[in-house]
TORDO-576836 format. One record per residue: residue number from 1; residue in one letter; x, y, z of N, C-alpha, C, O in turn. Coordinates in Angstrom, 2 decimals. Layout:
(fidren NUM, "A", (X, Y, Z), (X, Y, Z), (X, Y, Z), (X, Y, Z)) ...
***
This chain:
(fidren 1, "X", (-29.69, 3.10, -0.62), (-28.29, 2.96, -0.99), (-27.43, 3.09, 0.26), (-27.55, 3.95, 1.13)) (fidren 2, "X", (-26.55, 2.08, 0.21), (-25.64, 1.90, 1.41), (-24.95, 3.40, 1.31), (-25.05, 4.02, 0.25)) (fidren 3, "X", (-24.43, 3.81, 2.16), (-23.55, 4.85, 2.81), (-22.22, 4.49, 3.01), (-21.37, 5.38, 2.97)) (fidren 4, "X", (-21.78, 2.82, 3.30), (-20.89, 2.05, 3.60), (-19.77, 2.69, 2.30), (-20.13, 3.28, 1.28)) (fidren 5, "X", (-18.62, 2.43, 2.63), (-17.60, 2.74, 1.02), (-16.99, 1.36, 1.59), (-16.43, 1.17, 2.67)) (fidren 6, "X", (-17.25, 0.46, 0.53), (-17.47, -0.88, 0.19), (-15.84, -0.87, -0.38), (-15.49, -0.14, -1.31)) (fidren 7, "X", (-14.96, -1.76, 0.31), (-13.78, -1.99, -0.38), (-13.15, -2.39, -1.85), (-11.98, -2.21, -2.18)) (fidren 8, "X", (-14.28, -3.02, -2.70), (-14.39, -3.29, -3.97), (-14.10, -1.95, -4.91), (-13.59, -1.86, -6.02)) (fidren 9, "X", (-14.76, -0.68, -3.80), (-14.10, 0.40, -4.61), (-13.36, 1.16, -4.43), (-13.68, 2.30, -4.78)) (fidren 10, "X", (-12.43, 1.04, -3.99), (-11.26, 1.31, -3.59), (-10.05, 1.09, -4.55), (-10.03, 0.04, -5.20)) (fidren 11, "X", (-9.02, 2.02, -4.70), (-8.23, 1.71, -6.34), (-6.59, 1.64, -5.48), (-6.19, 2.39, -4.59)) (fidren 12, "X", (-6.11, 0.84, -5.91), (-4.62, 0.98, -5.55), (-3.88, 1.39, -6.82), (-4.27, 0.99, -7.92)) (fidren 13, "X", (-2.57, 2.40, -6.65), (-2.11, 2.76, -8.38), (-0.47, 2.63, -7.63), (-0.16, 2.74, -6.44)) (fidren 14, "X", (0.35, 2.37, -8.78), (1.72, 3.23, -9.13), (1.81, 4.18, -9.96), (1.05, 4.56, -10.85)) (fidren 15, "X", (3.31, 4.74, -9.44), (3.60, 5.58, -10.47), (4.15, 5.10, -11.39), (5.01, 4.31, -11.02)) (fidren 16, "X", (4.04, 5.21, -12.67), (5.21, 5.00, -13.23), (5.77, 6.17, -14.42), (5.91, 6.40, -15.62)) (fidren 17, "X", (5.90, 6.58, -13.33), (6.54, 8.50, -14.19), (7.55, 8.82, -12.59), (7.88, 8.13, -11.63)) (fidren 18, "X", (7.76, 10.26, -13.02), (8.44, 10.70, -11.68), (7.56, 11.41, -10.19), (6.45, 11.94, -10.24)) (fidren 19, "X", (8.25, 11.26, -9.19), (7.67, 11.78, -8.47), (6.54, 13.12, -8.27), (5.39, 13.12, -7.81)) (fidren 20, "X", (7.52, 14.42, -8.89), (6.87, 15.06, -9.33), (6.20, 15.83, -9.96), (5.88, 17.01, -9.91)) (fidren 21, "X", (5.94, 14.46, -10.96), (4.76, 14.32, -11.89), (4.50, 13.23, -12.05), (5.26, 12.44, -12.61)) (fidren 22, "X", (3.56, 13.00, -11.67), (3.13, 11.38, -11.92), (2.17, 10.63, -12.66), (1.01, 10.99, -12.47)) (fidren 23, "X", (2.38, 9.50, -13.62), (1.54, 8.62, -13.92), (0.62, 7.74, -13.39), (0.69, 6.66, -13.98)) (fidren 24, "X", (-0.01, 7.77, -12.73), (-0.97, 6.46, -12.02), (-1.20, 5.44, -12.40), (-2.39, 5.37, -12.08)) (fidren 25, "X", (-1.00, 4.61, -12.82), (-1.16, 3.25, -13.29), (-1.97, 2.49, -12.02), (-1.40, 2.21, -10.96)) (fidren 26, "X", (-3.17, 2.25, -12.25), (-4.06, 1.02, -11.38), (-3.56, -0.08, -11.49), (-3.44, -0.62, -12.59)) (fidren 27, "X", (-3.19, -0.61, -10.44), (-2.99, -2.32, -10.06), (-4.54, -2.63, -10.25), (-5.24, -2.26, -9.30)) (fidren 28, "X", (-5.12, -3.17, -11.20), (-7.04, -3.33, -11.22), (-6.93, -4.52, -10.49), (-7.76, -4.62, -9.59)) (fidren 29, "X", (-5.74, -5.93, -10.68), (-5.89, -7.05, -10.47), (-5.76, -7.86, -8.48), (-5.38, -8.92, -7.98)) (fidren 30, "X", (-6.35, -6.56, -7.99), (-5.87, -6.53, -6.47), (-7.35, -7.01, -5.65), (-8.39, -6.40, -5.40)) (fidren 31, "X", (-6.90, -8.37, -5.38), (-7.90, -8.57, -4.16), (-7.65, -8.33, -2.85), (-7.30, -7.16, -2.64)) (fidren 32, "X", (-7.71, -9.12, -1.78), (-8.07, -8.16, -0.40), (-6.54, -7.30, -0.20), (-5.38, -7.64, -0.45)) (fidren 33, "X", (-7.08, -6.15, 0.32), (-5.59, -5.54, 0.25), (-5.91, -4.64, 2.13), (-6.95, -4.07, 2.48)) (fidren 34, "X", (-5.29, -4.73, 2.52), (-4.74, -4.14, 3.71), (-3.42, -3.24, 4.27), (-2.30, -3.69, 4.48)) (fidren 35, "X", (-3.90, -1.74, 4.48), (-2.88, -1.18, 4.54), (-2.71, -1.18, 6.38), (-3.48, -0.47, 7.03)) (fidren 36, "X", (-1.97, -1.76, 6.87), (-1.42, -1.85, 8.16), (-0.93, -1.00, 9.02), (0.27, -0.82, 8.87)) (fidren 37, "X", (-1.63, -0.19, 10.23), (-0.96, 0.82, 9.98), (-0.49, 0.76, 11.91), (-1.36, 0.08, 12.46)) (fidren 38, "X", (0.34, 1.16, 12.74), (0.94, 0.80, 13.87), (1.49, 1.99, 14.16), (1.44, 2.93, 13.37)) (fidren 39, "X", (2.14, 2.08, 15.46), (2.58, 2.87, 16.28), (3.63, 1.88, 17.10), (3.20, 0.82, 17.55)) (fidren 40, "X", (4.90, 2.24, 17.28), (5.79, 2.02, 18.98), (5.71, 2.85, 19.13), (5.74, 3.93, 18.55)) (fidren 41, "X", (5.56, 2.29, 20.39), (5.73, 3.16, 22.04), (7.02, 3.36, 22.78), (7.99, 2.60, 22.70)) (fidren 42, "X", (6.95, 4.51, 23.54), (8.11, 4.62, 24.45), (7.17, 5.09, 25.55), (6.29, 5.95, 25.51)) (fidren 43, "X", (7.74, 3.95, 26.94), (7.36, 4.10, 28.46), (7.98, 5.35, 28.66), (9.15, 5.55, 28.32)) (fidren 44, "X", (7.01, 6.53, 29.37), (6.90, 7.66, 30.22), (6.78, 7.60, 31.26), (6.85, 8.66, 31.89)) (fidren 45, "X", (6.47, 6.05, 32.15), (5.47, 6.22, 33.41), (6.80, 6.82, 34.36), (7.98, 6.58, 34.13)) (fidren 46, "X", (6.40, 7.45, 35.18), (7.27, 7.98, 36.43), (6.14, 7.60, 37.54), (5.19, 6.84, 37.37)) (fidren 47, "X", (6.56, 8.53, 39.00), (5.67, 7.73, 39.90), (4.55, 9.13, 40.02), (3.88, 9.11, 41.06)) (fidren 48, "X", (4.38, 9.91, 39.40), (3.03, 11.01, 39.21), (2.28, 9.92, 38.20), (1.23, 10.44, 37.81)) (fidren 49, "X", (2.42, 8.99, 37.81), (1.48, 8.71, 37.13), (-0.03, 7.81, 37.51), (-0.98, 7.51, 36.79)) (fidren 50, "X", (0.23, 7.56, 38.84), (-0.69, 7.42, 39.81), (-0.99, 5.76, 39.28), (-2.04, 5.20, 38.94)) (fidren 51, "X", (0.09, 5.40, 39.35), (-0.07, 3.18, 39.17), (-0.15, 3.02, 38.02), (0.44, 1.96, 37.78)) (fidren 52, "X", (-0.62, 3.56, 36.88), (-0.70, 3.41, 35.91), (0.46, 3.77, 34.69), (0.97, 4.89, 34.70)) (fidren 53, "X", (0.88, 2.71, 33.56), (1.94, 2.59, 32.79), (1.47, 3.95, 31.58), (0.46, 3.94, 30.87)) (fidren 54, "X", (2.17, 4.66, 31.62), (2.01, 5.64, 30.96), (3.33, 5.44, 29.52), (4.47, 4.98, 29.61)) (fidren 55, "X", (2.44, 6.09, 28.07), (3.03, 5.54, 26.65), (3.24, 7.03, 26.31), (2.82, 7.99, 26.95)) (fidren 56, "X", (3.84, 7.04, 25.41), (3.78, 7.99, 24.39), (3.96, 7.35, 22.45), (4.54, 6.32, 22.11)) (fidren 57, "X", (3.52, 8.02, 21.83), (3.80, 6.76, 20.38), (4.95, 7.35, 19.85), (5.19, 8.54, 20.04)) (fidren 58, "X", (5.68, 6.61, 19.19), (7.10, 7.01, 18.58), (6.44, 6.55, 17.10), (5.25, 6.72, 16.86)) (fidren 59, "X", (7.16, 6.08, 16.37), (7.75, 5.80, 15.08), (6.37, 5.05, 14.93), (5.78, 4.63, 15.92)) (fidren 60, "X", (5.69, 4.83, 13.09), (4.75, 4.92, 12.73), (5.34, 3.24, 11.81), (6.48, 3.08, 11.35)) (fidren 61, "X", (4.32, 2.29, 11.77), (5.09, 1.74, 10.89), (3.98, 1.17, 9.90), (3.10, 0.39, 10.25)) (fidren 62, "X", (4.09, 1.45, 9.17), (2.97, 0.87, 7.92), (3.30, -0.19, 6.87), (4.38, -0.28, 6.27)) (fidren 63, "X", (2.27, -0.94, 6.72), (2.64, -1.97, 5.62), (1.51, -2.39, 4.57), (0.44, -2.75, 5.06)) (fidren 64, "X", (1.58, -2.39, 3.72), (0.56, -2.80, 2.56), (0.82, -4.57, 2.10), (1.79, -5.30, 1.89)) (fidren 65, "X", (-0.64, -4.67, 2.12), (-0.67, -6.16, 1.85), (-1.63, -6.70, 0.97), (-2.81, -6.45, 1.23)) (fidren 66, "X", (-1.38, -7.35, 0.05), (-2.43, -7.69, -1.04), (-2.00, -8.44, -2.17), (-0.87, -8.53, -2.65)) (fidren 67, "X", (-3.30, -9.07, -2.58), (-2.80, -10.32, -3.44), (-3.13, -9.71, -4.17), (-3.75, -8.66, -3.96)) (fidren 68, "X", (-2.63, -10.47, -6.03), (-2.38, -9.71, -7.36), (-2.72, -11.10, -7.72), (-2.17, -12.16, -7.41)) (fidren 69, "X", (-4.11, -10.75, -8.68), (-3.93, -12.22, -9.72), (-2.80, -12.36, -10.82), (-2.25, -11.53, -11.55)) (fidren 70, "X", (-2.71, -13.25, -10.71), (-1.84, -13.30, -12.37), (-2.77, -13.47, -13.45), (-3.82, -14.08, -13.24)) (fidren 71, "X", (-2.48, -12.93, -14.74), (-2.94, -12.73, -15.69), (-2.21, -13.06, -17.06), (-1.55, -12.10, -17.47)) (fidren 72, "X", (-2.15, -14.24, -17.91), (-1.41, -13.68, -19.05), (-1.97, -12.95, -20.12), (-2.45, -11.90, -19.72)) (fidren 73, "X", (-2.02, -13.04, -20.73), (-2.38, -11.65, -22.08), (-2.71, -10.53, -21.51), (-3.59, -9.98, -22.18)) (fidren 74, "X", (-2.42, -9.92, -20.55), (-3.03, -8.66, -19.90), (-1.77, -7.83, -19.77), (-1.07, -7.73, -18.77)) (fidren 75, "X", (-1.58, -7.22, -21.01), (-0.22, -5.95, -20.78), (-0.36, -5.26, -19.01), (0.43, -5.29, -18.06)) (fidren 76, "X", (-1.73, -4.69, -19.17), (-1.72, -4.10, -17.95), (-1.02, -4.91, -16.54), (0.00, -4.82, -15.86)) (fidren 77, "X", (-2.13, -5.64, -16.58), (-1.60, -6.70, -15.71), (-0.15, -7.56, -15.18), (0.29, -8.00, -14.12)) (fidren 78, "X", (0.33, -7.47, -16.81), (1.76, -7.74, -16.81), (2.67, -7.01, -16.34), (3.67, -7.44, -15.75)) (fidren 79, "X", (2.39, -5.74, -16.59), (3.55, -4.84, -16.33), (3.48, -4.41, -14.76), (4.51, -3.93, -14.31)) (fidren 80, "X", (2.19, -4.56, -13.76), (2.60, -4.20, -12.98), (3.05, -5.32, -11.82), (3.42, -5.18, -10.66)) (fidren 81, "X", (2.85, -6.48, -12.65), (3.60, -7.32, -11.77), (4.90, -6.97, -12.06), (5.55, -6.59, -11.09)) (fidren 82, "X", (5.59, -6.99, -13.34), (6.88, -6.86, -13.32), (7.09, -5.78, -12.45), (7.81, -6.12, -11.51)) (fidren 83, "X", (6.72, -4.51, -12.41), (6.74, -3.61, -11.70), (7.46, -4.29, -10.43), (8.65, -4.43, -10.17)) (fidren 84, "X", (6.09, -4.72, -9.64), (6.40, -5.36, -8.17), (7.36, -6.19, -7.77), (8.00, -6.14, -6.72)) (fidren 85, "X", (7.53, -7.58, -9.38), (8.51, -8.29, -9.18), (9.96, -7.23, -9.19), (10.81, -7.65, -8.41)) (fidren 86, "X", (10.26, -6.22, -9.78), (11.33, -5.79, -10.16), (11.48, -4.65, -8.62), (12.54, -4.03, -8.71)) (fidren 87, "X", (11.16, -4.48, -8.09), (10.98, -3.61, -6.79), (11.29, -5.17, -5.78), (12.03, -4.71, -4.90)) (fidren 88, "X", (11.17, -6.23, -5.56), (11.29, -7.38, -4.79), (12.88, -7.76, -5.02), (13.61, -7.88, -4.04)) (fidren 89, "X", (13.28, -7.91, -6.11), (14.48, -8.58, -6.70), (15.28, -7.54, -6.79), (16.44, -7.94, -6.74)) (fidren 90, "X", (15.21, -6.31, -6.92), (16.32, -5.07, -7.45), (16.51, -4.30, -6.45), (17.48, -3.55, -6.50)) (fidren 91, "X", (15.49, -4.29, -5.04), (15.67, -3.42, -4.01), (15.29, -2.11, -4.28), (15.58, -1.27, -3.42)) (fidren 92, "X", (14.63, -1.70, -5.41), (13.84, -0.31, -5.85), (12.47, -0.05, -5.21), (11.69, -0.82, -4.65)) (fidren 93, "X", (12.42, 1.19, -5.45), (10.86, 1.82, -4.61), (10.31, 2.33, -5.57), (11.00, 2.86, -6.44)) (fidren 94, "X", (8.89, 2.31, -5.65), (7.90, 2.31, -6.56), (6.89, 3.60, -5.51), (6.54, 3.42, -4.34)) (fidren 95, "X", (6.67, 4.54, -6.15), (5.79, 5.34, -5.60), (4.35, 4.54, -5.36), (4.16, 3.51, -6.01)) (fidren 96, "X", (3.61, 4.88, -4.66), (2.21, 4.00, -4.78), (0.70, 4.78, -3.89), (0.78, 5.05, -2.69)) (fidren 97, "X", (-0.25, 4.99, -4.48), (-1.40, 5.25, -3.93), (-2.12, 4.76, -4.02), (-2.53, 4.20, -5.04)) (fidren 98, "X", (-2.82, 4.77, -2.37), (-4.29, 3.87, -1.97), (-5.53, 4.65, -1.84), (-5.91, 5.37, -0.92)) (fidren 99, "X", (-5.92, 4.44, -2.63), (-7.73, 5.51, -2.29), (-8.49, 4.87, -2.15), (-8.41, 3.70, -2.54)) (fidren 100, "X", (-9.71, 5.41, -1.46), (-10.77, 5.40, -1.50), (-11.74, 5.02, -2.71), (-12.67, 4.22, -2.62)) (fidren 101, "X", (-11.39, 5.72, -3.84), (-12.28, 6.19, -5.28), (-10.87, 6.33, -6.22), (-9.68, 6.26, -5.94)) (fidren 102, "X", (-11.61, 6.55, -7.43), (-10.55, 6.69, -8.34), (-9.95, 7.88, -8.44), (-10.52, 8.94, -8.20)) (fidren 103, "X", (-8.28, 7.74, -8.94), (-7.44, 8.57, -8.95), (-8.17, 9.92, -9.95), (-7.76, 11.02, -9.59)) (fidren 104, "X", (-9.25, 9.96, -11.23), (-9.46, 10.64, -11.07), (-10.98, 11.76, -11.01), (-11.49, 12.55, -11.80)) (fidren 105, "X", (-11.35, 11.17, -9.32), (-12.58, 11.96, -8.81), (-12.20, 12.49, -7.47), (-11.88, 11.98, -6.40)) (fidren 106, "X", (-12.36, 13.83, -7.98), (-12.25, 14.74, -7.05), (-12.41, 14.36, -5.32), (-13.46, 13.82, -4.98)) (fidren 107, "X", (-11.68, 14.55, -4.59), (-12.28, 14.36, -3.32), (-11.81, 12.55, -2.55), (-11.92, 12.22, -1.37)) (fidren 108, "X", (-11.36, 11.78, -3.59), (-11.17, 10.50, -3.06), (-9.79, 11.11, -2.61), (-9.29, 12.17, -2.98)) (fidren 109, "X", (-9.18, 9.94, -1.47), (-8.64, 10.22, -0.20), (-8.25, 8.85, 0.29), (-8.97, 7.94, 0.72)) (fidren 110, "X", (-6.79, 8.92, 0.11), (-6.01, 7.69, 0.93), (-4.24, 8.33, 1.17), (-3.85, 9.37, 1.70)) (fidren 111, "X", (-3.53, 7.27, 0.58), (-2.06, 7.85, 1.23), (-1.46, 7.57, -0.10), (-1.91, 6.91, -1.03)) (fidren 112, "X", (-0.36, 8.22, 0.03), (0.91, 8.59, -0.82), (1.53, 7.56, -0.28), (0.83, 7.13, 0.63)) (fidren 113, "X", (2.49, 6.95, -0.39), (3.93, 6.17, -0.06), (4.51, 5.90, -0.93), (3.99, 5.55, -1.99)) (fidren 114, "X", (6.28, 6.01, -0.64), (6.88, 5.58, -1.80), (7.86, 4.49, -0.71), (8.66, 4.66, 0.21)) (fidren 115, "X", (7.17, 3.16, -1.53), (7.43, 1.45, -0.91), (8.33, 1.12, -1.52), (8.78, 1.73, -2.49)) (fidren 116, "X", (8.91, -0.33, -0.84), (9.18, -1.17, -1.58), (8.54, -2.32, -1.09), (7.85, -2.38, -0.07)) (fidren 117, "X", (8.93, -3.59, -2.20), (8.26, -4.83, -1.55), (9.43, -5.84, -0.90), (10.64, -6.00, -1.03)) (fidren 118, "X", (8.35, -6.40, -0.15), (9.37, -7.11, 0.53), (8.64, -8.81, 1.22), (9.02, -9.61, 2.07)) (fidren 119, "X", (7.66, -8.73, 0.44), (7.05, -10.12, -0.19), (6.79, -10.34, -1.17), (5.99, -9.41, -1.29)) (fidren 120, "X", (6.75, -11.01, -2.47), (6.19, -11.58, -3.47), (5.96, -12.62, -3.58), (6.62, -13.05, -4.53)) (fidren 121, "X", (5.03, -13.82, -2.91), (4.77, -15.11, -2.84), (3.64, -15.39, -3.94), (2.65, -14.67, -4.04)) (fidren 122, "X", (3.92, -16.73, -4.91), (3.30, -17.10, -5.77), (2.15, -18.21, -5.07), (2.38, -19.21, -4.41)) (fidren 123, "X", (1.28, -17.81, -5.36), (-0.14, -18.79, -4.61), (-0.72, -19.54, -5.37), (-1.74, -19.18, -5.96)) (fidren 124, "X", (-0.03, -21.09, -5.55), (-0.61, -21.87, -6.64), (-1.74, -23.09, -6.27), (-1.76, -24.28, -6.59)) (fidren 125, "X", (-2.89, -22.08, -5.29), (-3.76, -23.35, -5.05), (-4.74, -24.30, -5.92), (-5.56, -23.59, -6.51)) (fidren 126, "X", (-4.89, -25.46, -6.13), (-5.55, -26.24, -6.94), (-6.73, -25.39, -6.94), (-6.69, -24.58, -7.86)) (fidren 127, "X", (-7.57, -25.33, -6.34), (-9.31, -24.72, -6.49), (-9.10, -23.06, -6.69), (-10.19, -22.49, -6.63)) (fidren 128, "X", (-8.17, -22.29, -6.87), (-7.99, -21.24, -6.72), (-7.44, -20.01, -8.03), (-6.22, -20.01, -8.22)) (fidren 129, "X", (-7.82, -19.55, -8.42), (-6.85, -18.60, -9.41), (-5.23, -18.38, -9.00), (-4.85, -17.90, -7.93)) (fidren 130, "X", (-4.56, -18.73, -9.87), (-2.92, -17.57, -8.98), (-2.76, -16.95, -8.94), (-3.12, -16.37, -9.96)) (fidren 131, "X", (-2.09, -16.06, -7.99), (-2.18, -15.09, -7.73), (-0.57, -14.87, -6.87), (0.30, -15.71, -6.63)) (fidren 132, "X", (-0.62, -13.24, -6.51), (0.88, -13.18, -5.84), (0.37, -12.75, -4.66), (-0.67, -12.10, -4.66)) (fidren 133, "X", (1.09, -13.08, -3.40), (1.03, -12.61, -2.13), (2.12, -11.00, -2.36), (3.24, -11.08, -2.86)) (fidren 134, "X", (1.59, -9.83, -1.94), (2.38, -9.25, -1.94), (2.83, -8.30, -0.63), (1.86, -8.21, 0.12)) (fidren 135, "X", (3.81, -7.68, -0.20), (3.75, -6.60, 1.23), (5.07, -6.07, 0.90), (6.14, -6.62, 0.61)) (fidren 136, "X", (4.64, -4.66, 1.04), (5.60, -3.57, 0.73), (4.92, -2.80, 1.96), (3.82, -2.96, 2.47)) (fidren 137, "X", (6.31, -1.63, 2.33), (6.92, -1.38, 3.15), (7.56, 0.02, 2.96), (8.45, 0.12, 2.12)) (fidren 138, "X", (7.11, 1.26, 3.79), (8.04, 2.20, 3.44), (9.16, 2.22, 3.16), (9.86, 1.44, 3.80)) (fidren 139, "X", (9.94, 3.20, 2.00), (11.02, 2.63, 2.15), (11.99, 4.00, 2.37), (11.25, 4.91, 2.73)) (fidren 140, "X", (13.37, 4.45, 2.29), (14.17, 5.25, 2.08), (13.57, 6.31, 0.93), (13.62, 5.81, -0.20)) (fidren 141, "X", (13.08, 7.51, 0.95), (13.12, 8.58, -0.07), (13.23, 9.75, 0.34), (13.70, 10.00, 1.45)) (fidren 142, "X", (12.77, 10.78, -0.59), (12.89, 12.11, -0.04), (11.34, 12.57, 0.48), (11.02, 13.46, 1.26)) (fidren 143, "X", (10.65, 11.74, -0.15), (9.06, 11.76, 0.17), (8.04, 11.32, 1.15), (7.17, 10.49, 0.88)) (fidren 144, "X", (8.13, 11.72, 1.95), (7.63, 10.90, 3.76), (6.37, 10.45, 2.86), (5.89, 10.94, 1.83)) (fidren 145, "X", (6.07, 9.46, 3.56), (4.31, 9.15, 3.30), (3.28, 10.08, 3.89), (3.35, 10.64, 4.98)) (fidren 146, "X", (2.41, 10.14, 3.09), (1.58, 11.91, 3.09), (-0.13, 11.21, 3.64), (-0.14, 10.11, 4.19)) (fidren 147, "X", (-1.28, 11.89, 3.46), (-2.14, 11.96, 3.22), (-2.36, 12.48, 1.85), (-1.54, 13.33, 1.53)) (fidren 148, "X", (-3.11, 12.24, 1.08), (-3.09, 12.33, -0.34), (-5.12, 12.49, -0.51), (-5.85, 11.56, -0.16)) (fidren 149, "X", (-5.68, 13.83, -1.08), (-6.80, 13.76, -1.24), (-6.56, 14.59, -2.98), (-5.99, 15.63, -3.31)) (fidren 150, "X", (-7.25, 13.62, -3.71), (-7.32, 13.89, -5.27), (-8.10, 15.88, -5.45), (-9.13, 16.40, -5.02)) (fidren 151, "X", (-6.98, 16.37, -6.25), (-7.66, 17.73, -6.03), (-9.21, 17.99, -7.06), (-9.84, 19.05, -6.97)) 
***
């Protein structure tokens, strides 16, 4: 048995309760998803730094990216597109966690953020299922984005 933690199991959720207390709702309908994660820099070099451009990292910038099939008859499915669509169009933030494992087994481990989106592209390829392009984006809260390990 692989050792690998295979991205297939990996769960992305919202909330859809309050911060603190929350509902998890699984996005199930999420193919490749990528959480992006970056650093800027600010130049330090002075001339002790012996020729070499010396960094320090500032500001953190993260972005989540992932397509959403569409689904009709799928309440689930439905609602968290509206979800996403209604966070794209209304300028609202949607709490959201990325794990490892499911929200609930002990020990899985990803991040807290409370996003918004700031893509929703409809992907209507002939040979293809549709699906939504999506990328959200930290946004304004009282809740920095955390490390998050399921207790």
């Amino acid at each position: 048995m692989s050792r690998a933690k295979l991205g297939k199991n990996h769960k992305l959720y919202r909330n859809s309760a309050t911060y603190a207390s929350p509902t998890w709702v699984e996005i199930s309908k999420v193919r490749d998803l990528m959480l992006d994660q970056t650093k800027d820099e600010a130049d330090v070099t002075t001339r002790s730094s012996g020729g070499d451009k010396a960094v320090v990292g500032t500001l953190k910038n993260r972005s989540l990216d992932f397509d959403v099939l569409f689904r009709e008859d799928d309440a689930d499915a439905e609602a968290n597109l509206a979800a996403l669509e209604d966070s794209y169009e209304n300028d609202t933030s949607i709490d959201m966690l990325i794990l490892n494992g499911p929200v609930g087994t002990p020990g899985s481990k990803g991040w807290r953020i409370t996003m918004e989106v700031f893509k929703f592209s409809n992907d209507q390829k002939l040979t293809e299922a549709s699906k939504f392009a999506v990328t959200m984006k930290p946004t304004d809260s009282d809740n920095p984005p955390e490390t998050y390990t399921v207790p």
